[in-house]
PDB file of N, CA, C and O in Angstrom:
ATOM      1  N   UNK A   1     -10.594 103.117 -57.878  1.00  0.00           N
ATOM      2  CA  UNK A   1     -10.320 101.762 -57.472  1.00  0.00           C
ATOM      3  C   UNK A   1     -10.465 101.602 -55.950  1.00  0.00           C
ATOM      4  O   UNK A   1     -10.938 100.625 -55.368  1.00  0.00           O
ATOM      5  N   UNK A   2     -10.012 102.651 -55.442  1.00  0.00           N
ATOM      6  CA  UNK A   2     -10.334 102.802 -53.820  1.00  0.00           C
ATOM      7  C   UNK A   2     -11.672 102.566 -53.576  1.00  0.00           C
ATOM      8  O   UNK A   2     -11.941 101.630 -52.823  1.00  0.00           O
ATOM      9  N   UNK A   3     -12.552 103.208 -54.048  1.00  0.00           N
ATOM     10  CA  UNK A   3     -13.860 103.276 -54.185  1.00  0.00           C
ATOM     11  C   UNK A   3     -14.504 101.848 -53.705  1.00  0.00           C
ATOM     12  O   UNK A   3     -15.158 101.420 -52.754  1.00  0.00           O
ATOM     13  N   UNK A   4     -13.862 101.301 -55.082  1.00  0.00           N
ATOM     14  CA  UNK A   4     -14.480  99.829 -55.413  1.00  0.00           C
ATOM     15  C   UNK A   4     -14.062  99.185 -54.218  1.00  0.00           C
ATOM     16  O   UNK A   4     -14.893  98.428 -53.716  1.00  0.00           O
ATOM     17  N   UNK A   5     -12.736  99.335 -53.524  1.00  0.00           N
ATOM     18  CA  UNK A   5     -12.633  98.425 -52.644  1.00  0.00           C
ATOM     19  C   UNK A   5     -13.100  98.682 -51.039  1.00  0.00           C
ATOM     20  O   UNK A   5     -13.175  97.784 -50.200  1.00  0.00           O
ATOM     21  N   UNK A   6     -13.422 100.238 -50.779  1.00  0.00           N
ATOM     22  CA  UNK A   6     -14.105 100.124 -49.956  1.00  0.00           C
ATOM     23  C   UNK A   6     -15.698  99.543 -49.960  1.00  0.00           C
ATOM     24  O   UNK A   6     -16.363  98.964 -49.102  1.00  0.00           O
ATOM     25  N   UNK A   7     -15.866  99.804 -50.783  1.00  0.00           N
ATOM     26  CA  UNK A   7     -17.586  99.368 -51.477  1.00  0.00           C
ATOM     27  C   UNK A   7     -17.327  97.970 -50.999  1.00  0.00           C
ATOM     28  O   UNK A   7     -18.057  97.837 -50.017  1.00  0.00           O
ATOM     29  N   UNK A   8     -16.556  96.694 -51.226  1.00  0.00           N
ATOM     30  CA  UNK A   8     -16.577  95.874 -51.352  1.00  0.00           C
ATOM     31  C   UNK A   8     -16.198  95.092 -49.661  1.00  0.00           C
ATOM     32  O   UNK A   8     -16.627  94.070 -49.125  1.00  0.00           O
ATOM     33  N   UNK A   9     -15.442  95.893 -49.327  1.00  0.00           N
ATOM     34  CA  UNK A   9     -15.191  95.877 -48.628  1.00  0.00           C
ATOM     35  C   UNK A   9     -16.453  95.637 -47.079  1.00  0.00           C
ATOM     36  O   UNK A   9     -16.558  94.711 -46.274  1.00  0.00           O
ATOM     37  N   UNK A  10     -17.435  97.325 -47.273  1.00  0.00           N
ATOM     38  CA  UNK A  10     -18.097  97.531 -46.641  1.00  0.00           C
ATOM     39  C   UNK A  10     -19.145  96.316 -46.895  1.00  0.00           C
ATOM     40  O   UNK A  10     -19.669  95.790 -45.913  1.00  0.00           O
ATOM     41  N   UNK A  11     -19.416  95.924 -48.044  1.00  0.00           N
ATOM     42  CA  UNK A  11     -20.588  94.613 -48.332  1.00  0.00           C
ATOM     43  C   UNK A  11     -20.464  93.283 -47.624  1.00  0.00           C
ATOM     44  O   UNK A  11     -21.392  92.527 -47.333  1.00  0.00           O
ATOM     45  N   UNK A  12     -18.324  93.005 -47.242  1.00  0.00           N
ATOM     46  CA  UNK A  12     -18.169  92.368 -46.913  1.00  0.00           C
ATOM     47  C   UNK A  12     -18.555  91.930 -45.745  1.00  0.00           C
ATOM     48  O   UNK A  12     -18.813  90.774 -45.408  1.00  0.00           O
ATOM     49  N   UNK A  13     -18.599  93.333 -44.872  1.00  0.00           N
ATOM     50  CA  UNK A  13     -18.695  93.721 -43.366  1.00  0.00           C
ATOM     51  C   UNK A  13     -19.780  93.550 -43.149  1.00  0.00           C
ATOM     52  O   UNK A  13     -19.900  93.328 -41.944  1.00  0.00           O
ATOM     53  N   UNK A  14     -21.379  93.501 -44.016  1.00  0.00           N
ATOM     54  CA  UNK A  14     -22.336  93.947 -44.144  1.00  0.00           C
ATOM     55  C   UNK A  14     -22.608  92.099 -43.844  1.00  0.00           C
ATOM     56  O   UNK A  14     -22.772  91.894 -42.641  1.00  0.00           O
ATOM     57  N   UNK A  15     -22.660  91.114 -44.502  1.00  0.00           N
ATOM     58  CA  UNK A  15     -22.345  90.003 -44.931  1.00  0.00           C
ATOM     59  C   UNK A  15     -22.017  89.197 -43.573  1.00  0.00           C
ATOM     60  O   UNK A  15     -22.666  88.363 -42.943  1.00  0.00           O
ATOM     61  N   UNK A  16     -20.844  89.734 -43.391  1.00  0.00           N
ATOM     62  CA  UNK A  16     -20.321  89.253 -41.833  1.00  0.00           C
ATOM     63  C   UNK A  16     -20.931  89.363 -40.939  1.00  0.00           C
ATOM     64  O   UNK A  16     -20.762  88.505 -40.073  1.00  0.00           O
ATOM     65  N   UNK A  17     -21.832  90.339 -40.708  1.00  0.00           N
ATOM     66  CA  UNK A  17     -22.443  90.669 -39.542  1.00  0.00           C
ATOM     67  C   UNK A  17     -24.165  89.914 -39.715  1.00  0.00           C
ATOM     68  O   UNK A  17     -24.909  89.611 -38.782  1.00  0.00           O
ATOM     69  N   UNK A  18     -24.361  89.805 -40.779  1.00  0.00           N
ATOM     70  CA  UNK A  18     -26.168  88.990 -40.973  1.00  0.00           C
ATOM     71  C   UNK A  18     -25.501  87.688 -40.854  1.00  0.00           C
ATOM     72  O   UNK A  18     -26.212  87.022 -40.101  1.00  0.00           O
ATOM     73  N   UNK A  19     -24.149  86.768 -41.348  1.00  0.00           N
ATOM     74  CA  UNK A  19     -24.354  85.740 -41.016  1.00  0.00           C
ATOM     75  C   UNK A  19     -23.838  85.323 -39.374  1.00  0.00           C
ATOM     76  O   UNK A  19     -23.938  84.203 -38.874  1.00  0.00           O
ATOM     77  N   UNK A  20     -23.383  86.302 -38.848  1.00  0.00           N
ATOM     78  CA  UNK A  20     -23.022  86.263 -37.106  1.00  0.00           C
ATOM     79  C   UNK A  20     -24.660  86.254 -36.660  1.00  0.00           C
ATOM     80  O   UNK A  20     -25.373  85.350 -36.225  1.00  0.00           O
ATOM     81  N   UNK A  21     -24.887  87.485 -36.928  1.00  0.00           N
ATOM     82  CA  UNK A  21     -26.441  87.509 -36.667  1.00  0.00           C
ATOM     83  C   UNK A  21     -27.173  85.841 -36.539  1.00  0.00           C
ATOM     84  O   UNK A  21     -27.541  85.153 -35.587  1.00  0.00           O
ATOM     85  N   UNK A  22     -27.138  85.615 -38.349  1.00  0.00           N
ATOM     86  CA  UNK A  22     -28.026  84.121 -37.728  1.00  0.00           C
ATOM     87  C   UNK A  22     -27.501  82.858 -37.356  1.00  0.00           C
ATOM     88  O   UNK A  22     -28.236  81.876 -37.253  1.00  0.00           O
ATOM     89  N   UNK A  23     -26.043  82.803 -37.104  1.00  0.00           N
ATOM     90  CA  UNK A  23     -25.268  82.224 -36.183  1.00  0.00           C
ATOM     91  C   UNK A  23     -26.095  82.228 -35.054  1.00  0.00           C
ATOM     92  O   UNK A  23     -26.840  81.274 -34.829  1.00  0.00           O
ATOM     93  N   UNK A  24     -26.031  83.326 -34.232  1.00  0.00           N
ATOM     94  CA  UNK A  24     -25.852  83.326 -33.287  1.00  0.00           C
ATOM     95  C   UNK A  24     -27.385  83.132 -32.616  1.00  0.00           C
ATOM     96  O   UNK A  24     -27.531  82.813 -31.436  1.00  0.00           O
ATOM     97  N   UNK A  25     -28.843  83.442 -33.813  1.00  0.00           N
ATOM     98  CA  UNK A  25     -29.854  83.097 -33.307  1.00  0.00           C
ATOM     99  C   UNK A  25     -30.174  81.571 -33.898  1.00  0.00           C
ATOM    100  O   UNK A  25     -31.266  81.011 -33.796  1.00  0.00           O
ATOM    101  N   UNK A  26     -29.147  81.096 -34.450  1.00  0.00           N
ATOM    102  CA  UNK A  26     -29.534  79.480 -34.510  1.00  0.00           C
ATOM    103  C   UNK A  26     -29.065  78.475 -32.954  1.00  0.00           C
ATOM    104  O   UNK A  26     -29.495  77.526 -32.298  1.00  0.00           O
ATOM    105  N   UNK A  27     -27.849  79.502 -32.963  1.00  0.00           N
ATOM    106  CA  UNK A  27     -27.442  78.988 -31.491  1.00  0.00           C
ATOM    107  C   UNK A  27     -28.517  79.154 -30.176  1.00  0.00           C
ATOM    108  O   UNK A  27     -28.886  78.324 -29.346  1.00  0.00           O
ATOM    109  N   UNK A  28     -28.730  80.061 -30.290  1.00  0.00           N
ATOM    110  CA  UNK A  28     -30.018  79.956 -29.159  1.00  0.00           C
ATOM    111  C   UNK A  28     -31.275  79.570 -29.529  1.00  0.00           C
ATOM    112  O   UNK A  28     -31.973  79.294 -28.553  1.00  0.00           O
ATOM    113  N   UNK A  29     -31.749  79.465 -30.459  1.00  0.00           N
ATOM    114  CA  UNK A  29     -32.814  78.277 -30.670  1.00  0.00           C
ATOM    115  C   UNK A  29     -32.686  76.941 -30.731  1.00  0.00           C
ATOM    116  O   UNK A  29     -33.671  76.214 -30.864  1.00  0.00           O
ATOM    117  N   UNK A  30     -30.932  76.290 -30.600  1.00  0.00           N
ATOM    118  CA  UNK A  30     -30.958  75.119 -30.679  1.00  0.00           C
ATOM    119  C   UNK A  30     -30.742  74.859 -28.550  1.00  0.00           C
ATOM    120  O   UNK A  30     -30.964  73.868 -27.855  1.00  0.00           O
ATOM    121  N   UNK A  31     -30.292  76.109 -28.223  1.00  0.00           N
ATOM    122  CA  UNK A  31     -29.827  75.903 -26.627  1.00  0.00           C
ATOM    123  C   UNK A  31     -31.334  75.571 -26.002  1.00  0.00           C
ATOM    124  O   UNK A  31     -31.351  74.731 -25.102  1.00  0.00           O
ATOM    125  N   UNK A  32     -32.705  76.210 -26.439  1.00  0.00           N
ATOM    126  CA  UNK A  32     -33.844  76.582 -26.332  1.00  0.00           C
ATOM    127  C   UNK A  32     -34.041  75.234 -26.311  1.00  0.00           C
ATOM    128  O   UNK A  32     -33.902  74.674 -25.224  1.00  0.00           O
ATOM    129  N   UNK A  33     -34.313  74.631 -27.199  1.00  0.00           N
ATOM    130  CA  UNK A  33     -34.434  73.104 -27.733  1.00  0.00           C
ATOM    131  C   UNK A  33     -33.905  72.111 -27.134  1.00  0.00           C
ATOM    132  O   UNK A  33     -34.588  71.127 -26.850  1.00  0.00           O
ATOM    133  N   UNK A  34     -32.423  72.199 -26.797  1.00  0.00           N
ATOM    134  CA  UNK A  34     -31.903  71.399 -26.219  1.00  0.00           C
ATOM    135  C   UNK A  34     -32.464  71.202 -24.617  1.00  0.00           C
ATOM    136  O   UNK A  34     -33.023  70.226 -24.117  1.00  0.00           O
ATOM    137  N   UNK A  35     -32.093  72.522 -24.008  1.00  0.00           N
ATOM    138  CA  UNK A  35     -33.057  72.834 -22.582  1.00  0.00           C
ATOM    139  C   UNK A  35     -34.572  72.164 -22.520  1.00  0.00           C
ATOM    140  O   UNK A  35     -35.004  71.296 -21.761  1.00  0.00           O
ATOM    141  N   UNK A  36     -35.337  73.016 -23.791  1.00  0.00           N
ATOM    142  CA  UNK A  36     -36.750  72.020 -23.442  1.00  0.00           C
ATOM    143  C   UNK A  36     -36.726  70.386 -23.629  1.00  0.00           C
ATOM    144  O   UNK A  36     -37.358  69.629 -22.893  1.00  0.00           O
ATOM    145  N   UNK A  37     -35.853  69.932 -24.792  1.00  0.00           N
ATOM    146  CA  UNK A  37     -35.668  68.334 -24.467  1.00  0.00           C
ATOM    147  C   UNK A  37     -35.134  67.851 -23.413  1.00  0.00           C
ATOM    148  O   UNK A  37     -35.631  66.770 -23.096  1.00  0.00           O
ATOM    149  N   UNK A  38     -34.153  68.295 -22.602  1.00  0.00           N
ATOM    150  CA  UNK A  38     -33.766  67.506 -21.727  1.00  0.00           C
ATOM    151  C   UNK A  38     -34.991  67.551 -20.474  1.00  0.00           C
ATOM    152  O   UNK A  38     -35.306  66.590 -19.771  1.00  0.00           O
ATOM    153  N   UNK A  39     -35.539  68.855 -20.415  1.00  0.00           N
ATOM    154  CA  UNK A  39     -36.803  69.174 -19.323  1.00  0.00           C
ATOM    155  C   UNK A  39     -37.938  68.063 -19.552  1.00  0.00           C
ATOM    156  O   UNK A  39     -38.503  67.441 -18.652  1.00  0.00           O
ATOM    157  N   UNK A  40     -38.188  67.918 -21.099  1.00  0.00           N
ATOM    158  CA  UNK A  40     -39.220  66.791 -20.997  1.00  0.00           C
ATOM    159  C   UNK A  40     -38.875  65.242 -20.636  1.00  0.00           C
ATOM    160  O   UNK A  40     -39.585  64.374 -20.128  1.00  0.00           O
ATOM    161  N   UNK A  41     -37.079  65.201 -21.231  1.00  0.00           N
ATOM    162  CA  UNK A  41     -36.544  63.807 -20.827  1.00  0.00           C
ATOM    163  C   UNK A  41     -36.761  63.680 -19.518  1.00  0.00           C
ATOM    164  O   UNK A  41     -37.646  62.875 -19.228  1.00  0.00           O
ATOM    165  N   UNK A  42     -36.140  64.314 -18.496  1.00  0.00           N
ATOM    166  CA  UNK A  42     -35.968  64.411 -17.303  1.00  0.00           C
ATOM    167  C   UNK A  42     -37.557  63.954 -16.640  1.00  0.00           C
ATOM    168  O   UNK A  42     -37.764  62.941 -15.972  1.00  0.00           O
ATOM    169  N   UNK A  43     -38.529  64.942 -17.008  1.00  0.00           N
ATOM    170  CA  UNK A  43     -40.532  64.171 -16.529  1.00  0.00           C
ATOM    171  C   UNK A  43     -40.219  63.588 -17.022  1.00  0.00           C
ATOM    172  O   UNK A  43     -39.489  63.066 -16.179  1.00  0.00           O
ATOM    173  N   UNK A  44     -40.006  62.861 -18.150  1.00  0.00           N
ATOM    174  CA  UNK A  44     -40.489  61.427 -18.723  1.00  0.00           C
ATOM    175  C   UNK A  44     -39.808  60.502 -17.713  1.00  0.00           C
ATOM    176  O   UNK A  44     -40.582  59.696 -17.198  1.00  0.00           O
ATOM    177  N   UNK A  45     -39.034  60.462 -17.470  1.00  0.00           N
ATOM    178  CA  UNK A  45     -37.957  59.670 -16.605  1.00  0.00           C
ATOM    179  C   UNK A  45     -38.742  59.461 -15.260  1.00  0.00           C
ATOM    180  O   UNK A  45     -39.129  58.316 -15.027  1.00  0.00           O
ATOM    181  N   UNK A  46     -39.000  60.403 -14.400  1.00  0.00           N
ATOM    182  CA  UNK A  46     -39.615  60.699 -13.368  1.00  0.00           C
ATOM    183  C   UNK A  46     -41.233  59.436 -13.233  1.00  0.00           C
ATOM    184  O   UNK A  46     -41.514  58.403 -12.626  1.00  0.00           O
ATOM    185  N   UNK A  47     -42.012  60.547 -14.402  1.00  0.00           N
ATOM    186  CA  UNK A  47     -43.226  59.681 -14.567  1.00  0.00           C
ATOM    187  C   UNK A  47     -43.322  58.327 -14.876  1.00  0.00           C
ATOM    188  O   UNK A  47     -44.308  57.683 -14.518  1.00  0.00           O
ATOM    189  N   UNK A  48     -42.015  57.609 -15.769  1.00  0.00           N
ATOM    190  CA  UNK A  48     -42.245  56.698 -15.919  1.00  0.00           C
ATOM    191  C   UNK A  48     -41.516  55.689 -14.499  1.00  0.00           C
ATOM    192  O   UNK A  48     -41.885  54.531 -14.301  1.00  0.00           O
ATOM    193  N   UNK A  49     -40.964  56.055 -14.045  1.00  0.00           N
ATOM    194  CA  UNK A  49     -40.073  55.744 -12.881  1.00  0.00           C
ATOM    195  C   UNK A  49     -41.470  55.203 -11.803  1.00  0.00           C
ATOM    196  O   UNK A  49     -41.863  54.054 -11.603  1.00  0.00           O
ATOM    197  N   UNK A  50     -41.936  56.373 -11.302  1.00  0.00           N
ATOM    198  CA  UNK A  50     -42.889  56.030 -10.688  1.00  0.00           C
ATOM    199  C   UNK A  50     -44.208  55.612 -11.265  1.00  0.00           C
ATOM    200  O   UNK A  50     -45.200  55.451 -10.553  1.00  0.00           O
ATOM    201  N   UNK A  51     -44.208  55.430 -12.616  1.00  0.00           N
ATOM    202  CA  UNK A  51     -45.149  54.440 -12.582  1.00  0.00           C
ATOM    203  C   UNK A  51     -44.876  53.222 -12.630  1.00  0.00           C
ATOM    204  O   UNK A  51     -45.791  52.406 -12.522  1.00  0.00           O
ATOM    205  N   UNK A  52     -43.603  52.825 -12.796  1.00  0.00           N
ATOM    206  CA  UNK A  52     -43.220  51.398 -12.763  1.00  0.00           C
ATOM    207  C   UNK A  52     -43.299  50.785 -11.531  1.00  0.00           C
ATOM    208  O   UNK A  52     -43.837  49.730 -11.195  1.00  0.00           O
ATOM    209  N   UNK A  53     -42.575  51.749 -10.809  1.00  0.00           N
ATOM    210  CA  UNK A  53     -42.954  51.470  -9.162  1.00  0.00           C
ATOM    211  C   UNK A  53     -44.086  51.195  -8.573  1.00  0.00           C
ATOM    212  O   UNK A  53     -44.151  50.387  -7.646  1.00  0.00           O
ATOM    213  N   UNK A  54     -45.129  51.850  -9.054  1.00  0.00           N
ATOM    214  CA  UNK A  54     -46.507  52.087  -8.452  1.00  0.00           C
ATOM    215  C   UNK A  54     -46.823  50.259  -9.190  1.00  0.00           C
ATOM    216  O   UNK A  54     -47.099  49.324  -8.438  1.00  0.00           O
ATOM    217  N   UNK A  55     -46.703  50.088 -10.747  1.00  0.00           N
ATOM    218  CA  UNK A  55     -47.151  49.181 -11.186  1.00  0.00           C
ATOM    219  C   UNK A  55     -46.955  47.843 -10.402  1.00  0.00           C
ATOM    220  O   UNK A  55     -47.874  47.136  -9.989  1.00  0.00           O
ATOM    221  N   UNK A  56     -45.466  47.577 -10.245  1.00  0.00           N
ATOM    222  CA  UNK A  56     -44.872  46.889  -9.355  1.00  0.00           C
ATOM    223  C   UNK A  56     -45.324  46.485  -8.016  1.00  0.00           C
ATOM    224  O   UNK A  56     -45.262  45.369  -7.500  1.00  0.00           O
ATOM    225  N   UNK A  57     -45.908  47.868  -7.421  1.00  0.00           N
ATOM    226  CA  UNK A  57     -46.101  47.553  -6.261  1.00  0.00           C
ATOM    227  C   UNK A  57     -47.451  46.800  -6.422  1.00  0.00           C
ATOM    228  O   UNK A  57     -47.616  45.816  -5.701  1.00  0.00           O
ATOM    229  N   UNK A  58     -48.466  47.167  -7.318  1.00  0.00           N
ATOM    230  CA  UNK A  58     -50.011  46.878  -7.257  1.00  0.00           C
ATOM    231  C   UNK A  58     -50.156  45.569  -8.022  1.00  0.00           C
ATOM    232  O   UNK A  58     -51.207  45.003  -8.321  1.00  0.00           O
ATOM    233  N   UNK A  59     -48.895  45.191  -8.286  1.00  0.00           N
ATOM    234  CA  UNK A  59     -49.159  43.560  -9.168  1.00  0.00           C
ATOM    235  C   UNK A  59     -48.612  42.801  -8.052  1.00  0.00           C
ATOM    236  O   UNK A  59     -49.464  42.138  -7.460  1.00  0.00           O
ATOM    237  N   UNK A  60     -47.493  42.720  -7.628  1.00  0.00           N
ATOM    238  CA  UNK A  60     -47.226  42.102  -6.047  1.00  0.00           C
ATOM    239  C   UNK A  60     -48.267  41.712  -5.106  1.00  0.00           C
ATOM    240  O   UNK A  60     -48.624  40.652  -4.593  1.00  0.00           O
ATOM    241  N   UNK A  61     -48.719  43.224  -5.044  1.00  0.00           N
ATOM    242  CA  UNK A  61     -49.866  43.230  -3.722  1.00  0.00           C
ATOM    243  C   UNK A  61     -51.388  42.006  -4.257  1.00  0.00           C
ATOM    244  O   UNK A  61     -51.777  41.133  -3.481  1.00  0.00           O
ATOM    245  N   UNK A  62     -52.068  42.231  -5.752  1.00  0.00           N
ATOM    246  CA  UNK A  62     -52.784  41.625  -6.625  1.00  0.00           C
ATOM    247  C   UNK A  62     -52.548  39.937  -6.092  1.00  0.00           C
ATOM    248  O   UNK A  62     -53.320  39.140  -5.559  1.00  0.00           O
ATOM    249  N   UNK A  63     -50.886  39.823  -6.580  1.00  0.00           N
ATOM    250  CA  UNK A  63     -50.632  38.538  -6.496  1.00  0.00           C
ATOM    251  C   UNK A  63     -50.565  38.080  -5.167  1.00  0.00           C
ATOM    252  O   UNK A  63     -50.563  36.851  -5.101  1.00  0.00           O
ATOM    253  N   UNK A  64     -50.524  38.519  -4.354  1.00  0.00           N
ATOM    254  CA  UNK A  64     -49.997  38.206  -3.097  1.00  0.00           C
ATOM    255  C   UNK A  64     -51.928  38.064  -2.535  1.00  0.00           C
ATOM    256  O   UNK A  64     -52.346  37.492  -1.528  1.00  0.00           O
ATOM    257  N   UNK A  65     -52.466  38.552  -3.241  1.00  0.00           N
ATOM    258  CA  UNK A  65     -53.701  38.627  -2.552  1.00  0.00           C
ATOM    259  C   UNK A  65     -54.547  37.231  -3.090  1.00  0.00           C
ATOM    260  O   UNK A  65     -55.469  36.752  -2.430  1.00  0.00           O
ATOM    261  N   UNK A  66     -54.041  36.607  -4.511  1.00  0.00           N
ATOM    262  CA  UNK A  66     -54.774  35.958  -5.246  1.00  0.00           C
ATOM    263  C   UNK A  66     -54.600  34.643  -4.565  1.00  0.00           C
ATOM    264  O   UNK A  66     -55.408  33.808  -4.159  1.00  0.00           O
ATOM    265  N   UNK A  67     -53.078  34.725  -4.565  1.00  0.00           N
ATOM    266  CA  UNK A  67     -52.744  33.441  -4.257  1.00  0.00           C
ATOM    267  C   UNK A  67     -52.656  33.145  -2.410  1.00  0.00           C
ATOM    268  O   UNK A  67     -51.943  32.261  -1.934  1.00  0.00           O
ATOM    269  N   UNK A  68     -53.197  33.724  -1.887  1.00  0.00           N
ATOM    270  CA  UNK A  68     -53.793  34.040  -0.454  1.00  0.00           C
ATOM    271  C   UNK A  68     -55.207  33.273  -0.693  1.00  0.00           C
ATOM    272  O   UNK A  68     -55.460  32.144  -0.271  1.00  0.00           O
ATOM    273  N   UNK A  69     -55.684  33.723  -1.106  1.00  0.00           N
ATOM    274  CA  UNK A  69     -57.338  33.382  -1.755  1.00  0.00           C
ATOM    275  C   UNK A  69     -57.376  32.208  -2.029  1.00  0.00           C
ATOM    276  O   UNK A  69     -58.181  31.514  -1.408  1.00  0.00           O
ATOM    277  N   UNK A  70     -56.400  31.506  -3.192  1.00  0.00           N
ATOM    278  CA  UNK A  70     -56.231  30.518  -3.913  1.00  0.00           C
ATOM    279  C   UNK A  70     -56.268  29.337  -2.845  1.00  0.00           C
ATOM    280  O   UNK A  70     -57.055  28.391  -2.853  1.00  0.00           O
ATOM    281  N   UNK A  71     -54.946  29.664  -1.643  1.00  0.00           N
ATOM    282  CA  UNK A  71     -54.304  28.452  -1.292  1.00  0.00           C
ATOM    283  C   UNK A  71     -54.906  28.519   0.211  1.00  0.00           C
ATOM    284  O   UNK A  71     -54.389  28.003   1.202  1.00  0.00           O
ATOM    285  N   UNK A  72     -56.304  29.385   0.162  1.00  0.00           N
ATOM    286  CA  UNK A  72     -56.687  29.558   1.689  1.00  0.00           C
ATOM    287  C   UNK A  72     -57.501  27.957   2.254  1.00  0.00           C
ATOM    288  O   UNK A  72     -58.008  28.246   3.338  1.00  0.00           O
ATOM    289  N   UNK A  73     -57.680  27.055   2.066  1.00  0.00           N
ATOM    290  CA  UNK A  73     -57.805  26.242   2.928  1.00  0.00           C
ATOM    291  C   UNK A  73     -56.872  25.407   2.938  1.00  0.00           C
ATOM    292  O   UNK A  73     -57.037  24.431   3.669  1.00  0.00           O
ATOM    293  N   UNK A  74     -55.628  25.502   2.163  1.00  0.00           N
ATOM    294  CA  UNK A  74     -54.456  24.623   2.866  1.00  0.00           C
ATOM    295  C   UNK A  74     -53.697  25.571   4.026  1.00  0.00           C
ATOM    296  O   UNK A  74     -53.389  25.069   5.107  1.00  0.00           O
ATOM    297  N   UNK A  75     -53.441  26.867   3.747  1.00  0.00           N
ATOM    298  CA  UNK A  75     -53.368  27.454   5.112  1.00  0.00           C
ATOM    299  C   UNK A  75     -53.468  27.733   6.163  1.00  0.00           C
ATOM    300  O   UNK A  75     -52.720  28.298   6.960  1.00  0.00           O
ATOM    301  N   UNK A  76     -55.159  27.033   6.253  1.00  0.00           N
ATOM    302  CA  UNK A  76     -55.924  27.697   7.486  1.00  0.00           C
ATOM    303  C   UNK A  76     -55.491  25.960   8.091  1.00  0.00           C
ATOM    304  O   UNK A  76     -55.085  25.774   9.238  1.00  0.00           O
ATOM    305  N   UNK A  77     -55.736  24.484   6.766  1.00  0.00           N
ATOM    306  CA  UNK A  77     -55.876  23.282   7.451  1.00  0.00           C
ATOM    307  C   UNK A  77     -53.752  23.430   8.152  1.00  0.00           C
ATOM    308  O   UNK A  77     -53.338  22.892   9.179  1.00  0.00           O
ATOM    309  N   UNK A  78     -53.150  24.037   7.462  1.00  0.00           N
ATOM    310  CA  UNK A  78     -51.608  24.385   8.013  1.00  0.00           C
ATOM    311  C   UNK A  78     -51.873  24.755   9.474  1.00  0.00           C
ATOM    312  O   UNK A  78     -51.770  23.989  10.432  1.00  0.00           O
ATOM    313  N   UNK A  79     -52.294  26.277   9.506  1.00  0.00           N
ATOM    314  CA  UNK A  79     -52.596  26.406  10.684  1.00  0.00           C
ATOM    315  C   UNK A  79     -53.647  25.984  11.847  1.00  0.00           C
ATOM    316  O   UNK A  79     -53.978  26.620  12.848  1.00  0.00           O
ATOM    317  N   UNK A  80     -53.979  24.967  11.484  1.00  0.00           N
ATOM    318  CA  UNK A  80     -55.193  24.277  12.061  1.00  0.00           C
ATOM    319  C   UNK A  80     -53.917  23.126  12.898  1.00  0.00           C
ATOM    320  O   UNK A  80     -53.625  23.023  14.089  1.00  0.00           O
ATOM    321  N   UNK A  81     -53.483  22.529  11.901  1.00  0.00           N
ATOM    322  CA  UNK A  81     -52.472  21.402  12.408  1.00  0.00           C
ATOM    323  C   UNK A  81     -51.302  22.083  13.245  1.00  0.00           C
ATOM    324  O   UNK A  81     -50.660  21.136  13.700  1.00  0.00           O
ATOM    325  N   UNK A  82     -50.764  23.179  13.631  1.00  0.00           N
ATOM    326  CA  UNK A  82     -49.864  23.932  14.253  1.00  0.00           C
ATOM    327  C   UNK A  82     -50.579  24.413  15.547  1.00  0.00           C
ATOM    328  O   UNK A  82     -49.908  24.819  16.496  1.00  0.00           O
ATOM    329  N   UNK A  83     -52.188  24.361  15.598  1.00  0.00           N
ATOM    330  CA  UNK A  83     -52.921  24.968  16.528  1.00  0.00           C
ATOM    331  C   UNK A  83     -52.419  26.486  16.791  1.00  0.00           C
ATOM    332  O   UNK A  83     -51.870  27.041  17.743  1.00  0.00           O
ATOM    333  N   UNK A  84     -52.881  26.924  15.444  1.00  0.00           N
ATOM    334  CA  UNK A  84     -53.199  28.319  15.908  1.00  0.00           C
ATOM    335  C   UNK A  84     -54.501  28.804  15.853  1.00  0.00           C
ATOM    336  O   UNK A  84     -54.600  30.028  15.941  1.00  0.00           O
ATOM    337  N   UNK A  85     -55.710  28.043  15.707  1.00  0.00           N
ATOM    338  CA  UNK A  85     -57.069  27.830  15.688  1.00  0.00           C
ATOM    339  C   UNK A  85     -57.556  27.392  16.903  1.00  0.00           C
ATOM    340  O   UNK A  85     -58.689  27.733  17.242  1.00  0.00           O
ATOM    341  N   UNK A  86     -56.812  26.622  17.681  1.00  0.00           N
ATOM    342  CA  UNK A  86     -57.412  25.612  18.662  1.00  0.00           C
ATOM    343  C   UNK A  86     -58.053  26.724  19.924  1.00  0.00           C
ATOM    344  O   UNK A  86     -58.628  26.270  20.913  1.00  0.00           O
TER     345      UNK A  86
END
């Protein structure tokens, strides 16, 4: 009966230790995972950051240029009447 219960015993131990085992390599494949997601969140963040910025800046500048263009002979007749032409 001893027998049996070391036997059972030892299977138990046997048992315990494969599911620590893949415990413990699920845990570091999810730390793995977690690390590489936040690394790609983090560029994504970045890249999209500055491209919003960049976008921002080059639609401003666009507009600022169009409507320069647009409203250029009431400007120039503006500054014509202020005499900065004369």
């Amino acid at each position: 009966m001893e027998d049996l219960l070391e036997f059972f015993a030892a299977l138990l131990e046997c048992i315990y230790h494969i599911i620590k085992c893949i415990l413990t390599f699920l845990k570091w494949i999810m730390e793995n995972i977690f690390n590489f997601f936040m690394v790609i969140g983090v560029l994504f963040c970045i890249v999209i950051a500055g491209s919003i910025v960049k976008f921002i800046f080059y639609s401003s500048f666009l507009v600022l240029v169009l409507s320069v263009c647009k409203y250029r002979k009431k400007i120039k007749r503006y500054l014509n009447e202020k005499g900065f032409f004369k």
